[in-house]
VOGU-3710 file (C-alpha; in Angstrom, 3 decimals, decimal comma):
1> xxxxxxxxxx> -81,587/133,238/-1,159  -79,684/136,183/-0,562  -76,579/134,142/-1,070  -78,025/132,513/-4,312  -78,539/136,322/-5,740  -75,138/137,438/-4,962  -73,752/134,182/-6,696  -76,088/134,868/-9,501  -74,940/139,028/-9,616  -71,708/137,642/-9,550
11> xxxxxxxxxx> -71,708/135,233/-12,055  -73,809/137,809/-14,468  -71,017/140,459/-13,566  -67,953/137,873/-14,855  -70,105/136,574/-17,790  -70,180/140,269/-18,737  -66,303/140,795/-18,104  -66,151/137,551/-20,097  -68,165/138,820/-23,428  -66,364/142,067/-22,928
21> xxxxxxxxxx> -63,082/140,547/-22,749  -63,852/138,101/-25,849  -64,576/141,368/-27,611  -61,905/142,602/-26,854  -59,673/139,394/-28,063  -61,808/139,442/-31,266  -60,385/143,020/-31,667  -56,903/141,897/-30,905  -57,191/139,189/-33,283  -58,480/141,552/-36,244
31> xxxxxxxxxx> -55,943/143,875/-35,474  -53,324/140,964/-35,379  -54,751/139,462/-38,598  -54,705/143,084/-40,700  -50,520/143,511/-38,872  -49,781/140,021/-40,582  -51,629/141,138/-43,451  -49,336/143,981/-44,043  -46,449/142,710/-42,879  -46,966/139,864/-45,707
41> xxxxxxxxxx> -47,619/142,798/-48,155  -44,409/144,259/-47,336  -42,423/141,301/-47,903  -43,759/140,778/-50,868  -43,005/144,416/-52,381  -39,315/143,825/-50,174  -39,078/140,440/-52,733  -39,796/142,585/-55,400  -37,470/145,595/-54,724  -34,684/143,308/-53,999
51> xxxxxxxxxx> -35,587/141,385/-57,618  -35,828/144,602/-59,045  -32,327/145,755/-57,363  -30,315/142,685/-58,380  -31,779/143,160/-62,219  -30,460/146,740/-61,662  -26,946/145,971/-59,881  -26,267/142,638/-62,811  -27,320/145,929/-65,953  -24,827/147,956/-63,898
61> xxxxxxxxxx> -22,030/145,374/-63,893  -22,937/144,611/-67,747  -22,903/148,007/-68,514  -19,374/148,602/-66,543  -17,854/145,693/-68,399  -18,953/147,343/-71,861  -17,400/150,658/-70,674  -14,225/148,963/-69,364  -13,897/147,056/-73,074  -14,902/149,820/-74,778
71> xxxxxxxxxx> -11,687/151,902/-72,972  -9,512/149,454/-73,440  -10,908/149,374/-77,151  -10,192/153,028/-77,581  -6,762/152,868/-75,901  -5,840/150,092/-78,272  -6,672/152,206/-80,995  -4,862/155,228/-79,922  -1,839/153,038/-79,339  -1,879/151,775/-82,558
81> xxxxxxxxxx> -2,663/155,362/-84,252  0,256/156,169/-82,225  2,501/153,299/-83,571  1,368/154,477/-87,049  2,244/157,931/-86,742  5,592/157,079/-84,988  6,892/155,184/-88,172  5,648/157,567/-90,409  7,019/160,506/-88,760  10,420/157,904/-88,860
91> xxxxxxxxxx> 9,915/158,004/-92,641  9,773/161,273/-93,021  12,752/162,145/-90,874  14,859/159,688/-92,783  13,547/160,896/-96,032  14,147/164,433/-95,307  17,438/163,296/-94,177  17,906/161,709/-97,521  16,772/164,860/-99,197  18,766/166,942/-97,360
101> xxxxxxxxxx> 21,691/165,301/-98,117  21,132/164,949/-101,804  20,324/168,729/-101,105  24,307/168,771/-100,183  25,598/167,050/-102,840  23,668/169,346/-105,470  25,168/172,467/-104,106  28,679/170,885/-103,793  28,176/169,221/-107,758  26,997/173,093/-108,917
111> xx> 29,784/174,710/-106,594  32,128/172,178/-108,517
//
């Protein structure tokens, strides 16, 4: 008998450890289930932000091959202003030339 009550204490003693330790595991596996939970929120919004990063790095390449064509654009320009005023600052130094030396030969045809 005595023997029989002891089993029977003991076996109500570790069916209590055993609902208190599936309690616990329920716990756990909440806890576990709201960690996977978030950890599949944050790879979605890490999906997104690296979506939203490549948009952002392809606009910034686009927008640093307009700048770079738009430089060499400008540059073109300028050369070509450049070129422009070159030949007309040539004409002008050969026509002053030419003026200055029809200058001369008035003075020398009044001085004759």
């Amino acid at each position: 008998q005595e023997e029989k009550k002891q089993l029977t204490l003991k076996v109500e003693e570790l069916e209590r450890k055993l609902e208190s330790t599936s309690a616990q595991n329920i716990e756990f596996l909440q806890v576990i289930a709201k960690r996977e939970e978030s950890i599949h929120q944050c790879q979605l919004r890490l999906e997104e932000k690296s979506r939203e990063c490549s948009s952002l790095a392809r606009q910034l390449e686009m927008a640093i091959e307009d700048a770079k064509r738009q430089v060499e654009q400008a540059r073109e320009r300028a050369v070509s202003r450049e070129r422009v005023a070159q030949s007309k600052m040539l004409d002008l130094e050969t026509q002053l030339s030419r003026n200055k030396t029809e200058l001369n030969q008035l003075h020398r045809s009044k001085e004759d």
